[in-house]
PANU-685828 format. One record per residue (C-alpha): residue in one letter; chain; x, y negated, z. Coordinates in nm, 4 decimals, m for minus. Example, Ala and Ser with C-alpha at 12.3 -4.5 7.8 and 13.67 -1.06 7.14 Angstrom:
2
site rest: a kette: A east: 1.2300 north: 0.4500 up: 0.7800
site rest: s kette: A east: 1.3670 north: 0.1060 up: 0.7140
! end
This chain:
335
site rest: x kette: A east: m7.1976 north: 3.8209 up: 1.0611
site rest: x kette: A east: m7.5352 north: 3.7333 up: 0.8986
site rest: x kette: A east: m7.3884 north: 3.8339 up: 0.5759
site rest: x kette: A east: m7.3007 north: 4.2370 up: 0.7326
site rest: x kette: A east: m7.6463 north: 4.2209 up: 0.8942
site rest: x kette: A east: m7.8628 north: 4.1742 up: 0.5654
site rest: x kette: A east: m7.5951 north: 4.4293 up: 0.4358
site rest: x kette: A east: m7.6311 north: 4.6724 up: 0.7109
site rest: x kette: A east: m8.0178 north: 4.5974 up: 0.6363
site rest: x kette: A east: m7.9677 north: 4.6496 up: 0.2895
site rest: x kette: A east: m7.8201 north: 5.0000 up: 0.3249
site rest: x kette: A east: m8.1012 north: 5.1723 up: 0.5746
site rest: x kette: A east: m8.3365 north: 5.0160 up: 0.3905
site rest: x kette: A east: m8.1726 north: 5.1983 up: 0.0588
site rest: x kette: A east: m8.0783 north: 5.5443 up: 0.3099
site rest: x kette: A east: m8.5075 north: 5.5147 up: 0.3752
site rest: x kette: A east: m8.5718 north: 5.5243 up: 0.0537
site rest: x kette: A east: m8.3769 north: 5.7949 up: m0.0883
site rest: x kette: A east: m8.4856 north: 5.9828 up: 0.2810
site rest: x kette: A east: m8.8418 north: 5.9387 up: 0.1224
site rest: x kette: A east: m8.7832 north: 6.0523 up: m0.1778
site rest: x kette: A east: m8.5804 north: 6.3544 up: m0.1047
site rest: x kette: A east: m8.7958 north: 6.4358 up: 0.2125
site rest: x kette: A east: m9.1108 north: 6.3678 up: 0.1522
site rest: x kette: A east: m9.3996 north: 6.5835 up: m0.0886
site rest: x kette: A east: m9.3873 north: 6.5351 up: m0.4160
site rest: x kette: A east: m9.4947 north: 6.7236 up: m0.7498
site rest: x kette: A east: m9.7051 north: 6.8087 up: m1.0320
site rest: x kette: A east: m10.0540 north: 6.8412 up: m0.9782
site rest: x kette: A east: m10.1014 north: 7.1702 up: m1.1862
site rest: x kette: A east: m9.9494 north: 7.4290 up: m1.2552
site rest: x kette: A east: m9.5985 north: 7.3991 up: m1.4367
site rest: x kette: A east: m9.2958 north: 7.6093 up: m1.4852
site rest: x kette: A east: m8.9344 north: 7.5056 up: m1.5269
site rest: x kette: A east: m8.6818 north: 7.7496 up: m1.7338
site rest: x kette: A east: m8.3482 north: 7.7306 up: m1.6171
site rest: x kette: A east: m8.1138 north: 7.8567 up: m1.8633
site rest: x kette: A east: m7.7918 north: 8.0477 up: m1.7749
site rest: x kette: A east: m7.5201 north: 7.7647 up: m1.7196
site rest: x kette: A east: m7.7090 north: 7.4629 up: m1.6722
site rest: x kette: A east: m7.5411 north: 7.2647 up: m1.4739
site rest: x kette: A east: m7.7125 north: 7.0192 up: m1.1534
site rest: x kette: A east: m7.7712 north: 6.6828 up: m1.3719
site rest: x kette: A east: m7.9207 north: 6.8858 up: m1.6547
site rest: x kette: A east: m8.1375 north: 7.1009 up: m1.3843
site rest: x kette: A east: m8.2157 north: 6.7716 up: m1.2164
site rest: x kette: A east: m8.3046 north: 6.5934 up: m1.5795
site rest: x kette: A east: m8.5802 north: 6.8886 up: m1.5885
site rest: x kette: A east: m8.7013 north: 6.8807 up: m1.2866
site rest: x kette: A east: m8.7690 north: 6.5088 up: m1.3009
site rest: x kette: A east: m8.9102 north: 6.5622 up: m1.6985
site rest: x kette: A east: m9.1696 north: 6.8287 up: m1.5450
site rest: x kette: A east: m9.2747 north: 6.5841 up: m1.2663
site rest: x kette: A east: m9.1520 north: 6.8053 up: m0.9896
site rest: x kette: A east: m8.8803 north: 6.5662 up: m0.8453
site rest: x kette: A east: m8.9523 north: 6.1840 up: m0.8130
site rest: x kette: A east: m8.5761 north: 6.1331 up: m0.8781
site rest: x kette: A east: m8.2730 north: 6.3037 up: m1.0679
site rest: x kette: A east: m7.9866 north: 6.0854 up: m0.9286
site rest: x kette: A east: m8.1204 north: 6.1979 up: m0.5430
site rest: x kette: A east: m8.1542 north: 6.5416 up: m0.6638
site rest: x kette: A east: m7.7844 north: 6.4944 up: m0.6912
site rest: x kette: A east: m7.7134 north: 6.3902 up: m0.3672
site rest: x kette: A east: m7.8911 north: 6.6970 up: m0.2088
site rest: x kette: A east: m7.6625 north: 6.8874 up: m0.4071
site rest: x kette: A east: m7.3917 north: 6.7242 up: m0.2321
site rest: x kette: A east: m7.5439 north: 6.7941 up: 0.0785
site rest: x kette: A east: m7.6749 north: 7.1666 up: 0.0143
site rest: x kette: A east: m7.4351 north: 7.3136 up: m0.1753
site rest: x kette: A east: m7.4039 north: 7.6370 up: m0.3157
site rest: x kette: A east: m7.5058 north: 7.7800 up: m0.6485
site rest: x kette: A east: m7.7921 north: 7.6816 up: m0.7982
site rest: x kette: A east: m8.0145 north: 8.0317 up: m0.9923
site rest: x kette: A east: m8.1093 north: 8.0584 up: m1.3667
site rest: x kette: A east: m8.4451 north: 8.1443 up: m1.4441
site rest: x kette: A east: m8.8347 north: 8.0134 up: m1.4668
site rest: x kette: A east: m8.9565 north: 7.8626 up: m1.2107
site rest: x kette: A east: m9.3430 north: 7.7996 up: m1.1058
site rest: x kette: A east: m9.4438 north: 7.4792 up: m0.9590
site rest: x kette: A east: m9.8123 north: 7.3711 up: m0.8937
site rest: x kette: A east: m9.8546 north: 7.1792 up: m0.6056
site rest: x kette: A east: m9.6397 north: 6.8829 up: m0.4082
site rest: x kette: A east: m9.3222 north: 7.0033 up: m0.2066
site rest: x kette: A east: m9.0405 north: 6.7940 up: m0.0692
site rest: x kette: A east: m8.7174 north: 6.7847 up: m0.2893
site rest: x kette: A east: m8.5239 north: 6.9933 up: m0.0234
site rest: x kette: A east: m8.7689 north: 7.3118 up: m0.0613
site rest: x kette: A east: m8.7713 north: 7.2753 up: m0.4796
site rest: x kette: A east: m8.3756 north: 7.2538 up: m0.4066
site rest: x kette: A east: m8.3725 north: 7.5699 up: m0.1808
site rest: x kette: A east: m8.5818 north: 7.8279 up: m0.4455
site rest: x kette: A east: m8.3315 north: 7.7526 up: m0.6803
site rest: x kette: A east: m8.0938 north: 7.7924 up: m0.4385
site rest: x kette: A east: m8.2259 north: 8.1148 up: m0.3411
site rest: x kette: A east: m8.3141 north: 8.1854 up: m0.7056
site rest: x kette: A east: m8.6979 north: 8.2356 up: m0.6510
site rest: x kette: A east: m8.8046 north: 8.2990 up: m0.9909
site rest: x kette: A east: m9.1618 north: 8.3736 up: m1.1176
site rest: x kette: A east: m9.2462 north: 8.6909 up: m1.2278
site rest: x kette: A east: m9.5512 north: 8.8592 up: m1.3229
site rest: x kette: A east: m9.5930 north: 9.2298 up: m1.1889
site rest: x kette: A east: m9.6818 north: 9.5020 up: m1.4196
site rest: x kette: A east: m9.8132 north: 9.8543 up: m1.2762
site rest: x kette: A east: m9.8249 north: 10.1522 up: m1.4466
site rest: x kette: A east: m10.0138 north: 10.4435 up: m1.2608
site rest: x kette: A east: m9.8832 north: 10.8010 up: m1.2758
site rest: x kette: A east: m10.0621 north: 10.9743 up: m1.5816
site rest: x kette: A east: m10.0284 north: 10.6441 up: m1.7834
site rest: x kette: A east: m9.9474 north: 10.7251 up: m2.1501
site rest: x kette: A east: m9.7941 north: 10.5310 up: m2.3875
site rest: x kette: A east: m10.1437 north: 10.3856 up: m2.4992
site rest: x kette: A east: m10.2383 north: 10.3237 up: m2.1513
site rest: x kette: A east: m9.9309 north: 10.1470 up: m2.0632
site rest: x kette: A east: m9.9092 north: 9.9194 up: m2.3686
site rest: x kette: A east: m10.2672 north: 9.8073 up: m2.2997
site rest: x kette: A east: m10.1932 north: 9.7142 up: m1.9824
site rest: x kette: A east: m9.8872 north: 9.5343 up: m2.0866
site rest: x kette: A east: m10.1055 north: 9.3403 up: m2.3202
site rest: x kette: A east: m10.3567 north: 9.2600 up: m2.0196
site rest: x kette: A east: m10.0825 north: 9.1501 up: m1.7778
site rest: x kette: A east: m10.0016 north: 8.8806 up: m2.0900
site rest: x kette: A east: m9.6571 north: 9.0350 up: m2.2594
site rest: x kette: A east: m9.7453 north: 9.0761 up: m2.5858
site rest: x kette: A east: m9.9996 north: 9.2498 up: m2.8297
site rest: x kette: A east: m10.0431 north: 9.5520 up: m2.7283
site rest: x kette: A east: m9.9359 north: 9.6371 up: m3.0937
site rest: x kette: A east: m9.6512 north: 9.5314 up: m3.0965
site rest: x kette: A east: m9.5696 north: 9.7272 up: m2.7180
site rest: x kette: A east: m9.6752 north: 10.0225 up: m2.8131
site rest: x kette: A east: m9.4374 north: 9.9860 up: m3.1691
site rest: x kette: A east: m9.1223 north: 9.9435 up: m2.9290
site rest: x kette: A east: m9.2251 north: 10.2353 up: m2.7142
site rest: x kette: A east: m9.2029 north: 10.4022 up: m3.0245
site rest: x kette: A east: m8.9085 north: 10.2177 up: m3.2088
site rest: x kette: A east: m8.6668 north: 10.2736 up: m2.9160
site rest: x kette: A east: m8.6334 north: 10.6157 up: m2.8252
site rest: x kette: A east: m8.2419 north: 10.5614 up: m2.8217
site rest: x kette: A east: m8.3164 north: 10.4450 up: m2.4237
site rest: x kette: A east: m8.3616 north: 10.8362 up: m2.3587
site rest: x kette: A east: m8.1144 north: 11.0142 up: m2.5847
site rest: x kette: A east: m7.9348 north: 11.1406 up: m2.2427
site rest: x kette: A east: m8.2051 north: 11.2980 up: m2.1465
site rest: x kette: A east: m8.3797 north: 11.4458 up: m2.4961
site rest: x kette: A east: m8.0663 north: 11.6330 up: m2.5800
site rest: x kette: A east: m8.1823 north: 11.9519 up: m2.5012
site rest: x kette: A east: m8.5054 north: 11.9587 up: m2.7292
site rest: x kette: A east: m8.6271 north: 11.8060 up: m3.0352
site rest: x kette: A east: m8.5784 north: 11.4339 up: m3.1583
site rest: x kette: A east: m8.8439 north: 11.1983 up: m2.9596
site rest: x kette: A east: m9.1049 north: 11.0320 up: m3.1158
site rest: x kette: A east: m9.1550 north: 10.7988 up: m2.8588
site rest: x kette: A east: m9.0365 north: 10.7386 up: m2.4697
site rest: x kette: A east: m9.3504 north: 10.9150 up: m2.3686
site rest: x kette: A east: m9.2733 north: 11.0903 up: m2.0503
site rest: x kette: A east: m8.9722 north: 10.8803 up: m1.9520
site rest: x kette: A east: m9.1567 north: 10.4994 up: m1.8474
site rest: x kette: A east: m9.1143 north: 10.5836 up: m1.4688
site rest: x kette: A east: m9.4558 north: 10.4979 up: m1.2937
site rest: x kette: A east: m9.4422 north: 10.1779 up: m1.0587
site rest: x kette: A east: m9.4807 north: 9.8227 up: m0.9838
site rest: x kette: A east: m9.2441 north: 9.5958 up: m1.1313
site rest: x kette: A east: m9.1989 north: 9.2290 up: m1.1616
site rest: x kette: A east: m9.1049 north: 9.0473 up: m1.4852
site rest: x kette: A east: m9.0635 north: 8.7473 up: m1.6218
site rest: x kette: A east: m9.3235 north: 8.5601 up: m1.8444
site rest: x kette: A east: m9.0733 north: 8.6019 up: m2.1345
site rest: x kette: A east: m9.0048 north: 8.9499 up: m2.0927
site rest: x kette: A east: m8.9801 north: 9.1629 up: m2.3818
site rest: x kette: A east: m9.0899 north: 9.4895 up: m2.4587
site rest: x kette: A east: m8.7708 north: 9.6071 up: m2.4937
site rest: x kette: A east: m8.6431 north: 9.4921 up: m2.1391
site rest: x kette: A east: m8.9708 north: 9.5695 up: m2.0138
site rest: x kette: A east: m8.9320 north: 9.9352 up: m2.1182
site rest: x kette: A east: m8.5918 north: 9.9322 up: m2.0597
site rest: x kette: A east: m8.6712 north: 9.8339 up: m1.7166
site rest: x kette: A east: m8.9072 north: 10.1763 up: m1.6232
site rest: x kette: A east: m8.7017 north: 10.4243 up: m1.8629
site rest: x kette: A east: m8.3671 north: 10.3378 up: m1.5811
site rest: x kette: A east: m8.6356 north: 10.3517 up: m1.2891
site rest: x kette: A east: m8.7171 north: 10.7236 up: m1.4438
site rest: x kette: A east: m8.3232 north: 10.7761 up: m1.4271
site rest: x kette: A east: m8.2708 north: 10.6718 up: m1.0807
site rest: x kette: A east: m8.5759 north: 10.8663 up: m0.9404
site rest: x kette: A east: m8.4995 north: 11.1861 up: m1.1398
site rest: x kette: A east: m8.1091 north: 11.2079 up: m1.0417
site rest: x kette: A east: m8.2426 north: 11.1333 up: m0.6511
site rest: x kette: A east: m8.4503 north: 11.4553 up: m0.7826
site rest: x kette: A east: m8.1970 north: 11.6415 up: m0.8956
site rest: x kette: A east: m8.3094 north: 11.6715 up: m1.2159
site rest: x kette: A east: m8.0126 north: 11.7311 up: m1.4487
site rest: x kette: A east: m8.0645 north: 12.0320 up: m1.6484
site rest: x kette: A east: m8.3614 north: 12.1240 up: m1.8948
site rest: x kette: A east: m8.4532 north: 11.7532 up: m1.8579
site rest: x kette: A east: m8.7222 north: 11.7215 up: m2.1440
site rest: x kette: A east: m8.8663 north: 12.0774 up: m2.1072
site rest: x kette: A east: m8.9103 north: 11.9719 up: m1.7361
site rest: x kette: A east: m9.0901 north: 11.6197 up: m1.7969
site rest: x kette: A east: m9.3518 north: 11.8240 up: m2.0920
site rest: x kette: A east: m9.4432 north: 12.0272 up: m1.7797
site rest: x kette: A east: m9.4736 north: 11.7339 up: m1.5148
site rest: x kette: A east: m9.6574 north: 11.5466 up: m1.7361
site rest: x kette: A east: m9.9087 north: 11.8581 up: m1.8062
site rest: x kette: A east: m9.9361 north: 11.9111 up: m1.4309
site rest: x kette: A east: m9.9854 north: 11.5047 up: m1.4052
site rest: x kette: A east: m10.2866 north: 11.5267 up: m1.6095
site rest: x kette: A east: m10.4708 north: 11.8300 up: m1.4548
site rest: x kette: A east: m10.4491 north: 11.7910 up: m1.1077
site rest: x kette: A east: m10.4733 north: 11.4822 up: m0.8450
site rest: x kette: A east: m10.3796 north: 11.7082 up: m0.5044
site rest: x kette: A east: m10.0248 north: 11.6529 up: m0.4782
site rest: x kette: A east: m10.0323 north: 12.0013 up: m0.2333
site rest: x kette: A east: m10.1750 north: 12.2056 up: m0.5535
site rest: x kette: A east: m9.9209 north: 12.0444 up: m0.8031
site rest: x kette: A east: m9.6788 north: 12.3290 up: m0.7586
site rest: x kette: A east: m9.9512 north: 12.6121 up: m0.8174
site rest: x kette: A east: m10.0513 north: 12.4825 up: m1.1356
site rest: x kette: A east: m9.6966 north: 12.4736 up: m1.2356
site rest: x kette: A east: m9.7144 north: 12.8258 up: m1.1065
site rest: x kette: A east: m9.9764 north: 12.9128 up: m1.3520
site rest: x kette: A east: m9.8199 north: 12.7369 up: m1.6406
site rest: x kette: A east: m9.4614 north: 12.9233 up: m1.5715
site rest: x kette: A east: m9.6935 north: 13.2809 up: m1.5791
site rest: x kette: A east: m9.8320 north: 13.1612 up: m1.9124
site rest: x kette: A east: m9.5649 north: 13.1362 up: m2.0929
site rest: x kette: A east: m9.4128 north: 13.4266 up: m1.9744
site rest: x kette: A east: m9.6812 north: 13.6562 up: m2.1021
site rest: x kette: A east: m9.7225 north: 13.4191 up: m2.3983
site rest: x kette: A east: m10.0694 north: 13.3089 up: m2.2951
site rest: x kette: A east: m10.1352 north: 12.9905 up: m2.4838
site rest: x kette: A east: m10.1603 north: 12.7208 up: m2.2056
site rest: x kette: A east: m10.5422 north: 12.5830 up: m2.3377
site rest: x kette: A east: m10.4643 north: 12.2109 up: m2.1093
site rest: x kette: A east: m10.7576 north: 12.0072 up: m2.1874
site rest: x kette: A east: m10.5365 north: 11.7080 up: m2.1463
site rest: x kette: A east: m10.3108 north: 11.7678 up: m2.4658
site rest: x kette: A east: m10.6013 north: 11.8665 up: m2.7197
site rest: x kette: A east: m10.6922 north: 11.4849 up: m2.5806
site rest: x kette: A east: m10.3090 north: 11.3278 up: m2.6536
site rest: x kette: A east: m10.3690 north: 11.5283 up: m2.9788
site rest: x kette: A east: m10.6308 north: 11.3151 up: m3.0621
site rest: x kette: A east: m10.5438 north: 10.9666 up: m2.9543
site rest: x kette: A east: m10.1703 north: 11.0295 up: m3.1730
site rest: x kette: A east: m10.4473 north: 11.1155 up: m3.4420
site rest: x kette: A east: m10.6279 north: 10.8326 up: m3.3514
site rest: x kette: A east: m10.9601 north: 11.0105 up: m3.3910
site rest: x kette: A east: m11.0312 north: 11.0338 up: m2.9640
site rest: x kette: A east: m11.3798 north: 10.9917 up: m2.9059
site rest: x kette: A east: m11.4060 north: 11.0110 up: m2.5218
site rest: x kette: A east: m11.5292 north: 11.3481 up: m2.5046
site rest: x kette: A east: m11.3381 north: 11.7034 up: m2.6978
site rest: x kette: A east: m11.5438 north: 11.8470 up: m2.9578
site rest: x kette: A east: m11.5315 north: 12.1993 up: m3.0936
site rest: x kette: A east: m11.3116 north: 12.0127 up: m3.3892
site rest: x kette: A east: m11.0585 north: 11.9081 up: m3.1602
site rest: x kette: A east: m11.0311 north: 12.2552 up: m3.0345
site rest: x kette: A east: m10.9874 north: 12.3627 up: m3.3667
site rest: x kette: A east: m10.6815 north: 12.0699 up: m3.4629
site rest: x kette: A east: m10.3966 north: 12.2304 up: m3.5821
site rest: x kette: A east: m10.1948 north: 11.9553 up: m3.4001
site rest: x kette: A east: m9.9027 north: 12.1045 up: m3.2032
site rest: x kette: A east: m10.0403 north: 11.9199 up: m2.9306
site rest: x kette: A east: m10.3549 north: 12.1388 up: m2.9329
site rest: x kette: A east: m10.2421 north: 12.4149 up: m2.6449
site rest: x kette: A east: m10.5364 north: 12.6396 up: m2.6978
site rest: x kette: A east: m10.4276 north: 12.6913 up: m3.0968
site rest: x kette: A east: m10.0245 north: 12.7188 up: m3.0301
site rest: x kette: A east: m9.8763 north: 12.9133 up: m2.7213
site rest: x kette: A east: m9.5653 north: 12.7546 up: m2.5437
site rest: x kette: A east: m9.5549 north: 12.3290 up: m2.4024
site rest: x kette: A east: m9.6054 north: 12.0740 up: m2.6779
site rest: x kette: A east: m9.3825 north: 11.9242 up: m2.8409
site rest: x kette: A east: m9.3461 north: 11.6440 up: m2.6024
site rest: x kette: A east: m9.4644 north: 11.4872 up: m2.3277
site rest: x kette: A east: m9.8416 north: 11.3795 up: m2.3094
site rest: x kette: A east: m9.7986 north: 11.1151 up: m2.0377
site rest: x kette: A east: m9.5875 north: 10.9482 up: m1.7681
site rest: x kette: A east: m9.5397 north: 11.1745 up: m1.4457
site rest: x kette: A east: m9.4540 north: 11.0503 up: m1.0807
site rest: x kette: A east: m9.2110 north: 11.2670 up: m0.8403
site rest: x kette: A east: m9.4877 north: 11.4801 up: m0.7373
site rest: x kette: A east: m9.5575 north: 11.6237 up: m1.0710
site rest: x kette: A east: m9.1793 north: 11.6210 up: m1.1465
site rest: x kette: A east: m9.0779 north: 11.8065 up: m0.8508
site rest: x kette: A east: m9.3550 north: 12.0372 up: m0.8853
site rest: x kette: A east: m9.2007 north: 12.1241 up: m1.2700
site rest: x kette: A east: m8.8867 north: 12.1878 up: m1.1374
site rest: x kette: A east: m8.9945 north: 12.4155 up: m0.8437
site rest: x kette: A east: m9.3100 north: 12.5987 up: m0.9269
site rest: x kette: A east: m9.4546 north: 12.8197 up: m0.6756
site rest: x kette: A east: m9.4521 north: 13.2128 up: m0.7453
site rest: x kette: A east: m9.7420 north: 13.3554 up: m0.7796
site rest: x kette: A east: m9.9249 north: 13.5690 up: m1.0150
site rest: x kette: A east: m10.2245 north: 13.3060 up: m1.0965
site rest: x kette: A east: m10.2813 north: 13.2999 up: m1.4380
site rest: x kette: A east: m10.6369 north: 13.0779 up: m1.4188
site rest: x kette: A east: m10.7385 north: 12.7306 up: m1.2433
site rest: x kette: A east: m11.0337 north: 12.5442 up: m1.2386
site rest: x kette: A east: m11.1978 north: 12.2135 up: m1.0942
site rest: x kette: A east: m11.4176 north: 12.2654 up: m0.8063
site rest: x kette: A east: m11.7127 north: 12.0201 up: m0.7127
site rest: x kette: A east: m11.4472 north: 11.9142 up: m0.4449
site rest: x kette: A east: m11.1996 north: 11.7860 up: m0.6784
site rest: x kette: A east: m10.9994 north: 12.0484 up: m0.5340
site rest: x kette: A east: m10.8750 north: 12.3384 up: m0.7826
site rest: x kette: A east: m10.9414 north: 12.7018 up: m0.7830
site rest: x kette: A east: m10.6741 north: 12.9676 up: m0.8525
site rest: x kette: A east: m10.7271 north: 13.2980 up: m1.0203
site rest: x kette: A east: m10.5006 north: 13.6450 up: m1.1423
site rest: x kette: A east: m10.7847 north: 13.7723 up: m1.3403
site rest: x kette: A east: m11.0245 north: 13.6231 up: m1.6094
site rest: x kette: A east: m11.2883 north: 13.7664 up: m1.4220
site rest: x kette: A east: m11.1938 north: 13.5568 up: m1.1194
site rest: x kette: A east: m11.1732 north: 13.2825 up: m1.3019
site rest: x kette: A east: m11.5345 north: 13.3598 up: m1.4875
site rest: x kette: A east: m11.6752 north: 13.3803 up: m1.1741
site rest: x kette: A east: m11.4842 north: 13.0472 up: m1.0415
site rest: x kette: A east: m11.6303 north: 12.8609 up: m1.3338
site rest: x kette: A east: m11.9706 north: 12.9798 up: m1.2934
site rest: x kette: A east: m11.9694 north: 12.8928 up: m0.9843
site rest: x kette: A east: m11.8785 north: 12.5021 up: m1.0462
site rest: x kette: A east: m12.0808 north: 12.4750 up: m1.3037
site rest: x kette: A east: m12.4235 north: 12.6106 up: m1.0462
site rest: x kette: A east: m12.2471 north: 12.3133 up: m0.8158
site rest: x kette: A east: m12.2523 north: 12.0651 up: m1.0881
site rest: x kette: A east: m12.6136 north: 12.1578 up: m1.1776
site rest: x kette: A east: m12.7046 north: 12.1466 up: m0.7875
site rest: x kette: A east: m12.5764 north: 11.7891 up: m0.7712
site rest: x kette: A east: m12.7084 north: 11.6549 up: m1.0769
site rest: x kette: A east: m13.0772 north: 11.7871 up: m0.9983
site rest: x kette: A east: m13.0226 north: 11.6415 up: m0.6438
site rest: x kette: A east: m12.9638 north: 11.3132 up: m0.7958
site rest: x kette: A east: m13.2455 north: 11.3473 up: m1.0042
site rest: x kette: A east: m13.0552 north: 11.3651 up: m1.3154
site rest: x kette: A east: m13.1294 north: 11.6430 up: m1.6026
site rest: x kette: A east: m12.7905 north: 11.8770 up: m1.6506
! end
């Protein structure tokens, strides 16, 4: 009987234990990530787990798998402060990877975008902006219908996404060009495709007020059907940074570029997109409103001005540029 009692003893002492070590707090004090690989099995997880000094023990780590069950996730993991075993075990479990989220505005061009991949840590922003430029294959379905891409400018859908640390460009860019699929069949965008995402991303550019998206599109649509070239402000800039001569302002030279980017030397859209347009400016494209505008222009508001006639649109302009020189002398600033 004394024999079974030191036994019995023995054994809760030995159940505390492992209860300690599976229950209670424990990890690194910093921060440190664990990669999972596809097909790692529970002693190899456990192995890393211990290694990174997230789990106290690898053999207990095996009996919670016992207990818990189920299928343990692939993937990094991010650890920086002291958990107990059963919570590490459960984010596997529930495959609660760490990502880093990358968004890209609507307007965001290829330049824009690689730069902020670069500041959101995946890669050079080099080497991004290379792929965007390398893998135009990701948006053959949808360049069909015009010439051959020179990039997948117009087709990295605007959003918030999460990736991993080790994400590359490719799946990164992979990633927003089947976003841009999703959202543009939800559109109903199926026909004209690339014509319709030169617009949107014109219409992106030149006006903020979702409401006056469609009227500009209006304008554009007029242009081209009296062969009126569109003179966007926003391409002779794209113009530029593909030349990479942009120097924050457009000079009378940049006016003058024979790029076929420049819209106020060559009548008819660009060649291409200039930058990455959100459903507003897409759905504007595809349904412009009828009107017979022919002129916009900026007001002091940031609201735009629509006119038939140059002489409107004379007078429109003259009339935010008094406003501009009102507010600047109010502010005590020479115009």
């Amino acid at each position: 009987m004394k024999f079974l009692g030191i036994l019995v003893l023995l054994l809760l002492i030995a159940l505390a234990v492992v209860a300690g070590v599976i229950y209670l707090p424990y990890g690194p004090s910093t921060e440190t990530f664990v990669d999972i690989a596809p097909g790692t099995g529970t002693e190899t997880i456990a192995a890393q787990l211990q290694r990174s000094g997230v789990i106290r023990n690898r053999f207990a780590f095996y009996l919670l798998r016992l207990k818990m069950g189920g299928t343990l996730k692939a993937g990094e993991y991010r650890f920086d402060g002291q958990l107990p075993m059963t919570d590490v075990y459960q984010r596997i479990l529930n495959g609660d990877v760490y990502t880093r989220a990358f968004t890209i505005p609507e307007g965001y061009n290829i330049f824009d975008i690689a730069q902020a991949a670069e500041a959101a840590g995946f890669g050079p922003r080099d080497a991004f902006l290379a792929a965007e430029r390398q893998h135009t294959e990701l948006i053959a379905a949808f360049t069909a219908d015009g010439p051959p891409p020179v990039s997948l400018e117009g087709y990295l859908f605007p959003d918030t996404y999460q990736f991993s640390r080790h994400a590359t460009p490719l799946q990164i860019l992979s990633a927003m060009v089947r976003r841009f699929h999703q959202e543009s069949a939800q559109l109903g965008l199926t026909n004209d495709v690339s014509q319709t995402v030169i617009m949107a991303s014109l219409i992106e550019k030149e006006v903020r007020q979702d409401a006056e998206r469609p009227l500009v599109a209006g304008v554009f649509v007029n242009r081209l059907a009296k062969g009126i070239p569109l003179a966007t402000d926003p391409s002779v800039i794209y113009a530029a940074l593909l030349d990479n001569r942009w120097r924050g302002t457009i000079y009378a030279s940049d006016l003058q570029s024979p790029s076929p980017y420049n819209t106020y030397k060559h009548a008819g859209l660009p060649p291409g997109p200039i930058a990455n347009p959100g459903i507003a400016a897409l759905r504007a494209a595809m349904r412009p409103a009828r009107t017979d505008y022919l002129y916009f222009v900026s007001d002091a508001s940031g609201h735009t001005r629509f006119s038939a006639t140059l002489q409107e649109h004379a007078q429109q302009v003259q009339s935010y540029r008094l406003a501009q020189k009102h507010q600047l002398s109010g502010t005590g600033v020479t115009p």
